[in-house]
C-alpha atoms as a printed R data frame, in Angstrom:
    type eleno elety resid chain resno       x       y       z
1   ATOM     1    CA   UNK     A     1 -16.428   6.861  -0.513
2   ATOM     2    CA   UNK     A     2 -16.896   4.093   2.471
3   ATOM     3    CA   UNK     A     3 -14.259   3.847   4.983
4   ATOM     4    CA   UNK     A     4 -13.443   1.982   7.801
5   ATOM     5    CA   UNK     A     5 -12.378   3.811  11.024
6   ATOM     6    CA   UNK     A     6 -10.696   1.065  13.218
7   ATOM     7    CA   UNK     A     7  -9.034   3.447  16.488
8   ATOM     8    CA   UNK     A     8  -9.685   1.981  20.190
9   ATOM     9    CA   UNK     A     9 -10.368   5.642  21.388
10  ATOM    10    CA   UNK     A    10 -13.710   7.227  20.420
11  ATOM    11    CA   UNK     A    11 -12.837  10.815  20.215
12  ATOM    12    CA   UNK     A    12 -10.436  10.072  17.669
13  ATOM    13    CA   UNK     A    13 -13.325   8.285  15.588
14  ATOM    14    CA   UNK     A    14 -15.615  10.607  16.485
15  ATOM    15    CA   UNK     A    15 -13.369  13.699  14.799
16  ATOM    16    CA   UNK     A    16 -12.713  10.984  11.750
17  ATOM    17    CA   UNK     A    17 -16.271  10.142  11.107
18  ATOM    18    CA   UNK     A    18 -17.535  13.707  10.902
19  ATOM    19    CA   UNK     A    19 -14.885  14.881   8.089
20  ATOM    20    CA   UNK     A    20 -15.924  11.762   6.166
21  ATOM    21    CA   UNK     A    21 -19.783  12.562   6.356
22  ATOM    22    CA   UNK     A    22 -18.831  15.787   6.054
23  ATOM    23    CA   UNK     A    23 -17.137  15.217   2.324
24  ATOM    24    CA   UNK     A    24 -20.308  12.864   1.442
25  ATOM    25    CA   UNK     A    25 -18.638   9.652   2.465
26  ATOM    26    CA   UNK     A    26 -19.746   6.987   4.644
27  ATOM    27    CA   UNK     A    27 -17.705   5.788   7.619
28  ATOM    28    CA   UNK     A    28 -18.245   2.047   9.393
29  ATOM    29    CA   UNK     A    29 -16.513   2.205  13.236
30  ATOM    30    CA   UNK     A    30 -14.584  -0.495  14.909
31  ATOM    31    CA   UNK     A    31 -12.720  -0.638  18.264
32  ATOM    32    CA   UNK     A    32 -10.133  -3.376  17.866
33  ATOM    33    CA   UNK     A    33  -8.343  -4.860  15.374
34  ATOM    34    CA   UNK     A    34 -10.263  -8.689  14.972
35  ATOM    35    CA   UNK     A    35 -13.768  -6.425  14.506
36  ATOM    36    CA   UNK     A    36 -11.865  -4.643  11.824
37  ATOM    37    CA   UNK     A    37 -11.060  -7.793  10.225
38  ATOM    38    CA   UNK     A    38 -14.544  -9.393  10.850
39  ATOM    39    CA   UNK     A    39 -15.976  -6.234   9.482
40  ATOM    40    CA   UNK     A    40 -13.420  -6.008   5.853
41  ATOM    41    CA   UNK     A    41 -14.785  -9.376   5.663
42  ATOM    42    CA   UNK     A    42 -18.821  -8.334   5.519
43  ATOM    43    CA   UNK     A    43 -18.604  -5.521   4.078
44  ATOM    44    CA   UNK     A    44 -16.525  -3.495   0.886
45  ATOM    45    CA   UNK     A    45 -14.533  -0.550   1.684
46  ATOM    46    CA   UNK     A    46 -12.825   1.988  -0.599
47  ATOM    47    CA   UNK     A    47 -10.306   2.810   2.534
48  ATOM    48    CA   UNK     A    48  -9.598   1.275   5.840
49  ATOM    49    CA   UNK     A    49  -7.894   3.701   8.664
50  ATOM    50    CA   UNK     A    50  -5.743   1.834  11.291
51  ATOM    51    CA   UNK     A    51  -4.622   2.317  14.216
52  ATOM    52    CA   UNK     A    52  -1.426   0.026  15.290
53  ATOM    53    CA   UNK     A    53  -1.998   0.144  19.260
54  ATOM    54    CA   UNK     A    54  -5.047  -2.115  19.141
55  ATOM    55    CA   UNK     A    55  -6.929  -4.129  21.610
56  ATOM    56    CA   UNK     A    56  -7.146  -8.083  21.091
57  ATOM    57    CA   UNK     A    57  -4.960  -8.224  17.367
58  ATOM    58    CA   UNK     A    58  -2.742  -4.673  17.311
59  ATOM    59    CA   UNK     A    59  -3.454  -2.884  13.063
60  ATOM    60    CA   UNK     A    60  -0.463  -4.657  11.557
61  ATOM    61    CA   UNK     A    61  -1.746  -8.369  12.812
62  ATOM    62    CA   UNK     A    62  -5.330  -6.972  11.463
63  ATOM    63    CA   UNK     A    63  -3.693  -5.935   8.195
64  ATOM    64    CA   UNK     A    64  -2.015  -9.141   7.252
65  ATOM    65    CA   UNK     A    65  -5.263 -10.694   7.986
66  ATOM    66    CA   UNK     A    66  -7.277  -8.582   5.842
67  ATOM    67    CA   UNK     A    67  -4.201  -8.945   3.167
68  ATOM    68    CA   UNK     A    68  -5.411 -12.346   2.264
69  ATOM    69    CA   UNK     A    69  -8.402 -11.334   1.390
70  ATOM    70    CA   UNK     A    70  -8.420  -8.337   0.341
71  ATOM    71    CA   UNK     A    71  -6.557  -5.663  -1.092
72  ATOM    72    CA   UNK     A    72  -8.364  -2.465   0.202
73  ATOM    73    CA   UNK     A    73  -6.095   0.232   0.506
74  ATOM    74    CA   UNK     A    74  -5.169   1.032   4.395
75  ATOM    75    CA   UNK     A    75  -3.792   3.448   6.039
76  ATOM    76    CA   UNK     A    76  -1.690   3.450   9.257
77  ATOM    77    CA   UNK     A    77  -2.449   5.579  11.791
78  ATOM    78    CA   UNK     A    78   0.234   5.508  15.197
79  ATOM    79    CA   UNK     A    79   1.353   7.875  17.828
80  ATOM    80    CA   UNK     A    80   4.466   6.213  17.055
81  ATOM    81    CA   UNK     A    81   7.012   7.594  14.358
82  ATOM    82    CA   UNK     A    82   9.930   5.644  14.223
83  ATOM    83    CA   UNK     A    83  10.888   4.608  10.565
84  ATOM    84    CA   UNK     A    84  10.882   0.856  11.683
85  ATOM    85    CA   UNK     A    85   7.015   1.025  12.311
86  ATOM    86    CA   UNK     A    86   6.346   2.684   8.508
87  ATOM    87    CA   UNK     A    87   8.460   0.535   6.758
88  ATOM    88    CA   UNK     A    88   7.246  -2.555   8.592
89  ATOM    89    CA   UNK     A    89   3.515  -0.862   7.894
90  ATOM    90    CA   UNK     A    90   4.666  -0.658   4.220
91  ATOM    91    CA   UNK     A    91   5.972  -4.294   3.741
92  ATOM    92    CA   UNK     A    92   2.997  -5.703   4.978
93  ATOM    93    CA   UNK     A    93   0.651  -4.254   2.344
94  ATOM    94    CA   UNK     A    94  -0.342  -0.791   3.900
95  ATOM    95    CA   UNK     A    95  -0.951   2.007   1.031
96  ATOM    96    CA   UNK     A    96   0.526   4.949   4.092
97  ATOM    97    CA   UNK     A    97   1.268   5.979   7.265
98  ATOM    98    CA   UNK     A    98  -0.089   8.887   9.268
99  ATOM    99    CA   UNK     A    99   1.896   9.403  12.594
100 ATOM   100    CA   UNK     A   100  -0.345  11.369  15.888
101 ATOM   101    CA   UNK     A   101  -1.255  13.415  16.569
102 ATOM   102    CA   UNK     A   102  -2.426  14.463  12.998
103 ATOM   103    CA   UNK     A   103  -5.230  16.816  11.620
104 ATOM   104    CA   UNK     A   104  -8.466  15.426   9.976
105 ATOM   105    CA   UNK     A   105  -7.463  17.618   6.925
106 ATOM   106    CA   UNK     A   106  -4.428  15.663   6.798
107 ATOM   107    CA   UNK     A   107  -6.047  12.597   6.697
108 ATOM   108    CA   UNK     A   108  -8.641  13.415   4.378
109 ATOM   109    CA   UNK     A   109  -6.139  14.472   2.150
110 ATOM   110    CA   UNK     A   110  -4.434  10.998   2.491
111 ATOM   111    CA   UNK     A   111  -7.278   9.206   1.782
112 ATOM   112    CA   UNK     A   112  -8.287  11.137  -1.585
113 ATOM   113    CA   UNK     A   113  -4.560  10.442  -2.916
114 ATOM   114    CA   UNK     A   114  -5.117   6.593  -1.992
115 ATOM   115    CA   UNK     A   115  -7.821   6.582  -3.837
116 ATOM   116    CA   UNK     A   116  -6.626   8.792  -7.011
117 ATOM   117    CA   UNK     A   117  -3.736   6.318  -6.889
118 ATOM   118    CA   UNK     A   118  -6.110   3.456  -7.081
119 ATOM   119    CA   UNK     A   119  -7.796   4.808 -10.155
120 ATOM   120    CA   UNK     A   120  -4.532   5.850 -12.393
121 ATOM   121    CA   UNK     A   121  -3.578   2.034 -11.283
122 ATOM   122    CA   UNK     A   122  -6.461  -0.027 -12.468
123 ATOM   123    CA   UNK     A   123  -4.748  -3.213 -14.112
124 ATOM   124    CA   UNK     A   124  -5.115  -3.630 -17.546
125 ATOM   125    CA   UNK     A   125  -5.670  -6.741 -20.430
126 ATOM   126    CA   UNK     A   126  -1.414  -7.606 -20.155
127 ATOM   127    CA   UNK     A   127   0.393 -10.452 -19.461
128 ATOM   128    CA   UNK     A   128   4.566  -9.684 -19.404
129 ATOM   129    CA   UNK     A   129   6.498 -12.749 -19.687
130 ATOM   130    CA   UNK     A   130  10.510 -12.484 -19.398
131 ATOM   131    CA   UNK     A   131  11.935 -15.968 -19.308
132 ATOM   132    CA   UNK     A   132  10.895 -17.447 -15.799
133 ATOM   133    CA   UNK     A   133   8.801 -14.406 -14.767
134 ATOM   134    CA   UNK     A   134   5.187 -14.177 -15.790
135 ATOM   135    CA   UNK     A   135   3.327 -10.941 -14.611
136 ATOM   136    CA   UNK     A   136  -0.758 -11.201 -15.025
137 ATOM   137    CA   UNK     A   137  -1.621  -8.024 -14.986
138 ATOM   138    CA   UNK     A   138  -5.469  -8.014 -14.851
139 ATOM   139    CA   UNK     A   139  -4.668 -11.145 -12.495
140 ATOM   140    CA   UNK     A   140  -2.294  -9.018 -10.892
141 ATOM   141    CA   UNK     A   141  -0.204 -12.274 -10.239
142 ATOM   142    CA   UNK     A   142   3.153 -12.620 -10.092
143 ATOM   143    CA   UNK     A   143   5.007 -15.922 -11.120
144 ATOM   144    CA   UNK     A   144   8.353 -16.850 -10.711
145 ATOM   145    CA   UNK     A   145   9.300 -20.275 -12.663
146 ATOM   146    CA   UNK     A   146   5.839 -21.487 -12.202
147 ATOM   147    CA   UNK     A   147   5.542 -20.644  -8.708
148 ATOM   148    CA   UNK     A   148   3.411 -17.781  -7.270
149 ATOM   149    CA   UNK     A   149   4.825 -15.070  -5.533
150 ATOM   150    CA   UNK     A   150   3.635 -13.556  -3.103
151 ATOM   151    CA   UNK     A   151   3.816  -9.765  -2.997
152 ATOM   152    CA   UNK     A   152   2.413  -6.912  -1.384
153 ATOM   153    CA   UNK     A   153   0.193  -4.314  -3.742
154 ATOM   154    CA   UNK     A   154   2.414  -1.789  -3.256
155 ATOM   155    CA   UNK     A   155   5.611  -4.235  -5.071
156 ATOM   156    CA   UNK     A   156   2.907  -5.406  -7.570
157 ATOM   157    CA   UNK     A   157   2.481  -1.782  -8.388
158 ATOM   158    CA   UNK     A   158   6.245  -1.048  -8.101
159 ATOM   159    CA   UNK     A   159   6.771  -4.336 -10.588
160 ATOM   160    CA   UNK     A   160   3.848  -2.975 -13.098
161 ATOM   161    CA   UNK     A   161   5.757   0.133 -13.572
162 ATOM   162    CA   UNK     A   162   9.049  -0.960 -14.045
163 ATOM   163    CA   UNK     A   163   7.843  -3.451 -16.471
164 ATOM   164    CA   UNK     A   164   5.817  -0.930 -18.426
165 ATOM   165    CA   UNK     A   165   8.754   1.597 -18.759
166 ATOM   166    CA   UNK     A   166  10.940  -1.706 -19.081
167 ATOM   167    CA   UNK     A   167  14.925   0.300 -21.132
168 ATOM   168    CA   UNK     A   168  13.774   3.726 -19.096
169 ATOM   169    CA   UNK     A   169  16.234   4.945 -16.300
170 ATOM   170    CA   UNK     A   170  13.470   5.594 -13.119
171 ATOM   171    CA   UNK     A   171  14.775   8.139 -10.701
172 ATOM   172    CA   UNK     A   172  13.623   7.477  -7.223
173 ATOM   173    CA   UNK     A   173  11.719  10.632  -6.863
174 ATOM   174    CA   UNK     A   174  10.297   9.428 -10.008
175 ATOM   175    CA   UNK     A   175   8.622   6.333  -8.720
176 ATOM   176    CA   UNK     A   176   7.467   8.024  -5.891
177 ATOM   177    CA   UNK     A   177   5.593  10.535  -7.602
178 ATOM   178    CA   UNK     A   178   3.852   7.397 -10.167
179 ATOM   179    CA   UNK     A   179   3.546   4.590  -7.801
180 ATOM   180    CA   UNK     A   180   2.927   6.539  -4.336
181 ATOM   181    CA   UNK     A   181   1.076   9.538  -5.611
182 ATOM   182    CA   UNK     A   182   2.249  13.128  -5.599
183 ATOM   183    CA   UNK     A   183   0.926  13.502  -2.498
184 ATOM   184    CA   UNK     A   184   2.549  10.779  -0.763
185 ATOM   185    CA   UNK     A   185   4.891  11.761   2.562
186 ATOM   186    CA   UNK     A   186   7.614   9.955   1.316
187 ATOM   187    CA   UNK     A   187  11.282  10.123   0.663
188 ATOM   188    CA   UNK     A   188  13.890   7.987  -1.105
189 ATOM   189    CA   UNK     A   189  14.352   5.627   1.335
190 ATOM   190    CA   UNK     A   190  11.068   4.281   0.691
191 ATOM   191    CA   UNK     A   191  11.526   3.077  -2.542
192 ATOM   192    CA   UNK     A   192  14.514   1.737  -1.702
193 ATOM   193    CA   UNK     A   193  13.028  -0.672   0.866
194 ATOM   194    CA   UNK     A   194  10.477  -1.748  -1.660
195 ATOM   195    CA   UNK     A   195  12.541  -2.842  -4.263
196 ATOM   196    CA   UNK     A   196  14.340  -4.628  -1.519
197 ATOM   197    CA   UNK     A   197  11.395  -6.766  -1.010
198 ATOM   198    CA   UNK     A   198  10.180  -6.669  -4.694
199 ATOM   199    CA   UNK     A   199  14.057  -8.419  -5.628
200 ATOM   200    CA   UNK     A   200  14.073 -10.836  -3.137
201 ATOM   201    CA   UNK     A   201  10.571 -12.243  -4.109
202 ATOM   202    CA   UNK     A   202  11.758 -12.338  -7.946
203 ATOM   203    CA   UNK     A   203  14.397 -14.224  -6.645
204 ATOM   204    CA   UNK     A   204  17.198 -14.786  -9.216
205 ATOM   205    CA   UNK     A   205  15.154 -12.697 -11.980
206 ATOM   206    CA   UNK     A   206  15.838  -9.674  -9.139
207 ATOM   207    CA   UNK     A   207  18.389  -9.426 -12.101
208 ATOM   208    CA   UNK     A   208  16.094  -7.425 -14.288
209 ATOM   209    CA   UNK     A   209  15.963  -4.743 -11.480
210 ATOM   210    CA   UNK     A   210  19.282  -2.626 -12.792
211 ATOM   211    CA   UNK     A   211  20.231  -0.443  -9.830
212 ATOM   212    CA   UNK     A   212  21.422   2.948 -11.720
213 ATOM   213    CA   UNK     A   213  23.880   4.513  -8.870
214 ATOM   214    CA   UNK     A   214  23.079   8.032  -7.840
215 ATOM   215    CA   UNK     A   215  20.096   8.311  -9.930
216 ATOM   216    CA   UNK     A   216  17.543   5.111  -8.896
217 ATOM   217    CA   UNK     A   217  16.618   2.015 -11.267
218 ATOM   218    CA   UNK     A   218  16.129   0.339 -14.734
219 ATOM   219    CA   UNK     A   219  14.193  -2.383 -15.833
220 ATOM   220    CA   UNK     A   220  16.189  -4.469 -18.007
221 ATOM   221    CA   UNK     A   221  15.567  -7.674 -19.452
């Protein structure tokens, strides 16, 4: 396990750094958010924690950078809690959001369910096509009509599983537990807001994407 610890205060990193060593991982250190990106772009990382309230490019600048490039899961880590900040954290491709302060054990606890999550979710030799839409799984590539869409991991992983249970009514609680993890600090709302995003990049094959009321969705094509 290699992680990247990107906070602008030291104690915090410090504290970070010796539960990762502690567990037998490795843990690289960065102070701002363009060294985090410099760094994601040197090195490989199973996790990245980041902080928003950066010096020179604040964490969600850093993690759009690193988005087109990588996919490395990342975690948000903030002293603020307001649901704006997670779901803005969440549509630009971060895997969770820890608000401070938090405990290490809390965080270490995050960071093993990323990565379980990562390993029930390895893609797989499938290509779904459903008139216009073409889904590459191994690729993980999304096409509408020809065109590439562009979506974050967590809607490609959202997508995957709707696809794959394609005729199966999905409650919301559900998805969390499959796509998020059953460790995820989530509610409802949260998959709402992705499938948001996932319909409006699908465009007008969003249509596949049956909203089931009181109960969550269906894949239907």
């Amino acid at each position: 396990m290699k992680v990247l610890i990107v906070d602008d205060e030291e104690m915090i990193r410090a504290v970070l750094r010796e539960y990762i060593e502690f567990e037998g991982g490795e843990a690289a250190e960065a102070e701002d958010g363009m060294e985090a990106v410099r760094l994601c772009r040197e090195n490989r990382y199973d996790v990245v924690l980041m902080d928003v309230m950066l010096p020179r490019l604040d964490g969600f600048s850093a993690v759009k950078e690193i988005r087109k490039f990588s996919q490395v899961p990342v975690i948000m880590l903030s002293a603020r809690g307001e649901e704006y900040d997670k779901l803005f954290g969440f549509e630009i491709g971060s895997d969770d959001y820890v608000t401070k302060p938090f405990s290490p054990k809390e965080v270490m606890a995050r960071i093993h369910a990323v990565l379980r999550r990562g390993e029930r979710q390895k893609p797989q030799d499938e290509v779904y096509v459903f008139e216009g839409l073409k889904i590459d799984v191994r690729g993980r590539n999304v096409f509408v009509d020809g065109e590439k869409a562009e979506l974050t991991p967590k809607e490609y992983e959202l997508l995957f599983y709707f696809v794959q249970n394609a005729g199966v009514a999905l409650s919301r609680e559900l998805l969390l537990n499959r796509v998020w993890g059953y460790d995820f600090y989530g509610d409802d709302r949260t998959v709402d807001t992705h499938v948001k995003m996932l319909r409006g990049n699908l465009k007008e094959y969003r249509k596949f994407i049956v909203t089931l009321r009181g109960l969550g969705y269906k894949f239907e094509a």
